[in-house]
C-alpha positions as CSV (number, residue, x, y, z in Angstrom):
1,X,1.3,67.6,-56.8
2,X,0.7,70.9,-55.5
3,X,0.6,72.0,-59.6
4,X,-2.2,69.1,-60.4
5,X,-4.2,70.3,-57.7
6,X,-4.7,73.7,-59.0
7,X,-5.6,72.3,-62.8
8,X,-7.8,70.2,-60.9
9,X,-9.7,72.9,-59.7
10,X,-10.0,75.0,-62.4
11,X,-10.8,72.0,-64.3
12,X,-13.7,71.8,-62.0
13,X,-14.8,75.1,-61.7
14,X,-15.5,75.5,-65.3
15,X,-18.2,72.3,-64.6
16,X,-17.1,69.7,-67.3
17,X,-19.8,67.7,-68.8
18,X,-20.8,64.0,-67.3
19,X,-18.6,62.0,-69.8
20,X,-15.3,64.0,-69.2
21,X,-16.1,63.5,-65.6
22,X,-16.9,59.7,-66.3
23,X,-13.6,59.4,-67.9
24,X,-11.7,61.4,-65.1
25,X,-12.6,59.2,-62.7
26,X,-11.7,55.8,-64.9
27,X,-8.2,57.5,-65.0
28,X,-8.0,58.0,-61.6
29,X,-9.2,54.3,-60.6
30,X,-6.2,53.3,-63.2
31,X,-3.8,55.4,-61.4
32,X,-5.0,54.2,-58.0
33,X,-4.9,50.4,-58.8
34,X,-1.2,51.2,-60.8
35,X,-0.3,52.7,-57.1
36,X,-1.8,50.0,-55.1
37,X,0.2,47.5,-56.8
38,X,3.3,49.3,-56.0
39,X,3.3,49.7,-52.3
40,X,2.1,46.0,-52.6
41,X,5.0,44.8,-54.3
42,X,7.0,46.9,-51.8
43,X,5.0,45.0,-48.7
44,X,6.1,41.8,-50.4
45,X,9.3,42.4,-51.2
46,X,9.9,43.2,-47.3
47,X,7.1,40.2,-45.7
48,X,9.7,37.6,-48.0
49,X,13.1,39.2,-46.6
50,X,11.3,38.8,-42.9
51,X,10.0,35.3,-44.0
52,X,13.4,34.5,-45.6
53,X,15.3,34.8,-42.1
54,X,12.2,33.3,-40.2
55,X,12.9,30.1,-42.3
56,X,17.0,30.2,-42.2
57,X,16.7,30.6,-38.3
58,X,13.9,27.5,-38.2
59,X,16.8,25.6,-40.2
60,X,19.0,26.5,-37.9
61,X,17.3,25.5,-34.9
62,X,16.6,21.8,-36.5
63,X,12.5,23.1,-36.5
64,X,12.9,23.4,-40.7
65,X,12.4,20.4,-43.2
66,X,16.0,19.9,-44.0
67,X,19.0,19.1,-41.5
68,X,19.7,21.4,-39.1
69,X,23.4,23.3,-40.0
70,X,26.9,22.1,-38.3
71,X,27.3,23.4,-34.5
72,X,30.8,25.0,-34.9
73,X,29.4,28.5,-35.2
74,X,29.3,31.4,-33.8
75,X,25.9,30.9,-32.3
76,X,27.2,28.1,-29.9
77,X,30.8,28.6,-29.3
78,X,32.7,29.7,-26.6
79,X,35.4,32.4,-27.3
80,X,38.1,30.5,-25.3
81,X,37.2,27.5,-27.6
82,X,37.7,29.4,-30.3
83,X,40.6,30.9,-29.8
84,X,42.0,27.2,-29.2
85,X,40.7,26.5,-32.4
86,X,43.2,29.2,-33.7
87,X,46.4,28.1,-31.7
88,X,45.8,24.9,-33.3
89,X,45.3,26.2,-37.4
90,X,48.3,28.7,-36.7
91,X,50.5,25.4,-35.9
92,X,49.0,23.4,-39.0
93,X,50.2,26.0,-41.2
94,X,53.2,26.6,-39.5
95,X,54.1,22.3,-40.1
96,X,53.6,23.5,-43.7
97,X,56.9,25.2,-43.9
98,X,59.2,21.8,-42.7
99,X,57.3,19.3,-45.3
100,X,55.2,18.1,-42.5
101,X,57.7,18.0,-39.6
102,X,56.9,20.4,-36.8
103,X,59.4,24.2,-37.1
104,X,60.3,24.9,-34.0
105,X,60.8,29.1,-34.9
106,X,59.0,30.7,-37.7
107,X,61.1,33.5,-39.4
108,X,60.1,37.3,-38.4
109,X,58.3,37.9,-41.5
110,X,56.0,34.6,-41.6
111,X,55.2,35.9,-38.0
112,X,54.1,39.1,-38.6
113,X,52.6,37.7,-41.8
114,X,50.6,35.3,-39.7
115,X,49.8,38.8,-37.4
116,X,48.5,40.7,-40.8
117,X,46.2,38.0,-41.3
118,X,44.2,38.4,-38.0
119,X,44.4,41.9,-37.9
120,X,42.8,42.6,-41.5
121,X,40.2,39.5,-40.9
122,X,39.2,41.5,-37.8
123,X,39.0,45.2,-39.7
124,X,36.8,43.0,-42.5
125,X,34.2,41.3,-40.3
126,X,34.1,44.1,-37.7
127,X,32.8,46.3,-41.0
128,X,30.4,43.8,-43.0
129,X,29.0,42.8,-39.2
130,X,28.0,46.5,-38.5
131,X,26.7,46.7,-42.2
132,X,24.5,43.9,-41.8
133,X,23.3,45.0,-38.4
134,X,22.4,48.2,-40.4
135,X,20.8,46.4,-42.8
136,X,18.8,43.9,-40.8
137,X,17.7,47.5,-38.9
138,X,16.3,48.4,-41.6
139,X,14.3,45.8,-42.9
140,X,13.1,44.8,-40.2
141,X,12.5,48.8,-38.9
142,X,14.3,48.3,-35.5
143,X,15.9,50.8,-33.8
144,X,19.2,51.2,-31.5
145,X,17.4,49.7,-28.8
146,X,16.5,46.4,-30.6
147,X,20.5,46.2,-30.4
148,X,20.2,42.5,-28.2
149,X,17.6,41.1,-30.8
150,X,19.4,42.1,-34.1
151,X,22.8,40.5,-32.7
152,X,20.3,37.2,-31.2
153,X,19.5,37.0,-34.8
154,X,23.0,37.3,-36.6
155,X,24.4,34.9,-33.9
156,X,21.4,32.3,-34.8
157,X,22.7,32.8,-38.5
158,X,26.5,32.2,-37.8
159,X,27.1,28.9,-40.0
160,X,26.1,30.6,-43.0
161,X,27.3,34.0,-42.4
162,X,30.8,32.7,-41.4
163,X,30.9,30.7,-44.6
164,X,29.6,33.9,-47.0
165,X,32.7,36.0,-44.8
166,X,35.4,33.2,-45.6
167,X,34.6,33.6,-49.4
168,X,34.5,37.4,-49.8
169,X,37.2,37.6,-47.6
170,X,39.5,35.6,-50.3
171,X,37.6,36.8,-53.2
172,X,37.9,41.2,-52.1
173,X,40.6,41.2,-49.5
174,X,43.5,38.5,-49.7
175,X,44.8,39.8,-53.4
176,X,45.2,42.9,-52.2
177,X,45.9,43.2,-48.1
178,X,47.4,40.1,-47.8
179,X,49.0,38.3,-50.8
180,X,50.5,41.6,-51.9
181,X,51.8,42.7,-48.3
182,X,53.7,39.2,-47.8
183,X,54.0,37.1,-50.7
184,X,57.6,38.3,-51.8
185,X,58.7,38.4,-48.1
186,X,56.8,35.1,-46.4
187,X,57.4,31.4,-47.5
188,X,53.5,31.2,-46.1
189,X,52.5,32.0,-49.0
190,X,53.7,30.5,-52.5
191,X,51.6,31.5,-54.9
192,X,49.1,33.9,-56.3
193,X,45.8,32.3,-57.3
194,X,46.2,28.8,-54.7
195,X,45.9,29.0,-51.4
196,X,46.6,26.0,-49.5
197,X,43.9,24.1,-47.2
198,X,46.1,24.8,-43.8
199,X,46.2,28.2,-44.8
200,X,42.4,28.8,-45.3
201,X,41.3,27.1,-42.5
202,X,43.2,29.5,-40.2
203,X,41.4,32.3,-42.1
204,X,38.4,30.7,-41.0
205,X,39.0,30.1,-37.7
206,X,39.7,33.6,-37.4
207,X,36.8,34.6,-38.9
208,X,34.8,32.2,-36.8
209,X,36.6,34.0,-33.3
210,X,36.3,37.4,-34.6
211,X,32.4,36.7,-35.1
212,X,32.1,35.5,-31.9
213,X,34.0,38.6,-30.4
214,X,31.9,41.0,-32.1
215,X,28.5,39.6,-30.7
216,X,29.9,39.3,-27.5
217,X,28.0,41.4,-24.8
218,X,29.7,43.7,-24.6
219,X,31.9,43.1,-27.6
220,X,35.7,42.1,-27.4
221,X,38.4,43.5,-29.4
222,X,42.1,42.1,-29.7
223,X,44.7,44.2,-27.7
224,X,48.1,44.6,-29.0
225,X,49.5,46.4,-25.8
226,X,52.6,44.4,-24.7
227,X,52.3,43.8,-21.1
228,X,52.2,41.9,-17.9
229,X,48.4,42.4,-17.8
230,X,47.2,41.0,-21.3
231,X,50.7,38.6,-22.4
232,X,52.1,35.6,-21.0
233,X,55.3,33.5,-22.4
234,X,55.9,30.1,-24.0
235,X,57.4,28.3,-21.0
236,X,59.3,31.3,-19.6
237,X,58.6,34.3,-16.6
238,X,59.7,37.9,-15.9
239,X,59.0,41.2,-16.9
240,X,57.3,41.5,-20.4
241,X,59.8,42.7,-23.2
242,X,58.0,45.1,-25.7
243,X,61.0,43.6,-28.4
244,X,59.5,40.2,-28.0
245,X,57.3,38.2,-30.5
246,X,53.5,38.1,-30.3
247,X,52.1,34.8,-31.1
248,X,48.7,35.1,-30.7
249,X,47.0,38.4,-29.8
250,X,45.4,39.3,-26.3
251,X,41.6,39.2,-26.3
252,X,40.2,41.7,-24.1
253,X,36.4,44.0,-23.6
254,X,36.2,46.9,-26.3
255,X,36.0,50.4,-24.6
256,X,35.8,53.7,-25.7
257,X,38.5,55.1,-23.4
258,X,41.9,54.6,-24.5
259,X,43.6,55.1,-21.0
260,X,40.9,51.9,-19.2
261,X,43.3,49.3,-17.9
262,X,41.4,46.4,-19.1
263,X,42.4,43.0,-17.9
264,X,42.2,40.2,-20.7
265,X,39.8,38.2,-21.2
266,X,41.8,35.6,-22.7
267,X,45.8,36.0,-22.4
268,X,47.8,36.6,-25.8
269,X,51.1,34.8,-26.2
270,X,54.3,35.9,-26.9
271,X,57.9,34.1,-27.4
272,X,61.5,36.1,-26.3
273,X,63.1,36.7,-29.4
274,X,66.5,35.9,-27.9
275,X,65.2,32.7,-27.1
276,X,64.1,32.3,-31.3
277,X,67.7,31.5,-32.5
278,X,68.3,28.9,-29.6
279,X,65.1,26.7,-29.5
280,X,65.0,24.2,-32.8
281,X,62.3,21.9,-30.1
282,X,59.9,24.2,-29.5
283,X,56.8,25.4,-31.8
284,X,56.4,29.3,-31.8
């Protein structure tokens, strides 16, 4: 630019007839209307993105023309609800194993397949939720402080963000971090390319409680510490055995500090493992 300017100016000082200047200024009108049209295009671009969400978030709200989306979202959830929701999918998939007759003790490696599985679902959403936080930020030019309004806006677009995480999750991530880590070692999983309907719908009940978890204020994380403080047995007492099974995990408030003594939020389960060999009545 800095270049132009100067041939400008000397282009100028040697005082070019009327028609040159006549046609100088036609080209610049061109180039001005060509530039117009461009930050225009820009301005749209971004004003349909905003209107975009406006209209998803009137859909959701039942204020749009079409039905309103399904309640059991993140938006409208309770954590603890979810979590039952979980319990319940972990045992479906679990009845999978005995043709449809409740197992009373899952062996080590479906459990810590079943373990793998919430852990890598949580890794996954915790990453594409702070993308899209980063991206919403940025189209919508908010900064850290708008924090409260960008997660009031991803929680009022659960439904259909859970559903969009469910199907990347089996398209990118289950090949590779799950059916690779556990298909040669769990009898959970058969199969490359078919997962079966039990099996998906704990993925998205996962999803669904991670979701929640993340938009929580503040946000919760799972906690993998065996002890007294965040675990509780099936049906038994005494002092917590770091050898014993986790079932489900502990749910408790993220922090930064590693040494805060956090109680839990919601409990995690775990099962004795000398007790795995003796119970054939009890679901793990």
């Amino acid at each position: 630019m800095e270049k132009l300017d100067k041939h400008f100016e000397e282009w100028i000082n040697e005082s070019p007839p009327d028609d040159e200047i006549k046609e100088m200024l036609e080209l610049l009108r061109i180039k001005q209307e060509g530039t117009f049209r461009v930050l225009k295009g820009i301005h749209d671009h971004e004003r349909d993105e905003v209107a975009n969400l406006q209209e998803r978030l009137n859909l959701l709200r039942g204020e749009g023309k079409r039905k309103s989306t399904p309640t059991a979202s993140a938006g409208n959830v309770p954590v603890e609800t979810a979590m039952e929701a979980l319990n319940t999918a972990r045992s479906s998939v679990i009845s999978t194993l005995s043709k449809g007759t409740e197992m009373s003790v899952l062996a080590r490696e479906d459990s810590e397949l079943i373990l793998t599985i919430i852990k890598t679902v949580f890794k996954f959403v915790q990453e594409e939720q702070q993308e899209q936080a980063k991206k919403i930020s940025e189209l919508l030019h908010m900064d850290k402080g708008n924090q409260n309004k960008i997660q009031h806006l991803q929680r009022s677009l659960s439904y259909d963000i859970e559903k969009a995480l469910l199907e990347a999750f089996f398209d990118d991530v289950w090949m590779e971090k799950i059916y690779h880590h556990g298909a040669s070692k769990s009898s959970l999983i058969t199969t490359k390319d078919n997962v079966n309907v039990k099996m998906k719908d704990f993925v998205s009940k996962c999803i669904q409680l991670v979701w929640i978890m993340l938009l929580e204020t503040p946000s919760l994380q799972f906690c993998w510490e065996k002890s007294k403080l965040h675990y509780r047995y099936y049906g038994a007492q005494g002092e917590v055995d770091r050898g014993d099974r986790i079932i489900l995990p502990a749910i408790v408030v993220a922090s930064i500090s590693k040494d805060d003594k956090r109680s839990s939020v919601i409990k995690g389960k775990l099962q004795r493992e000398d007790e795995l060999g003796k119970s054939q009545n009890r679901s793990t």
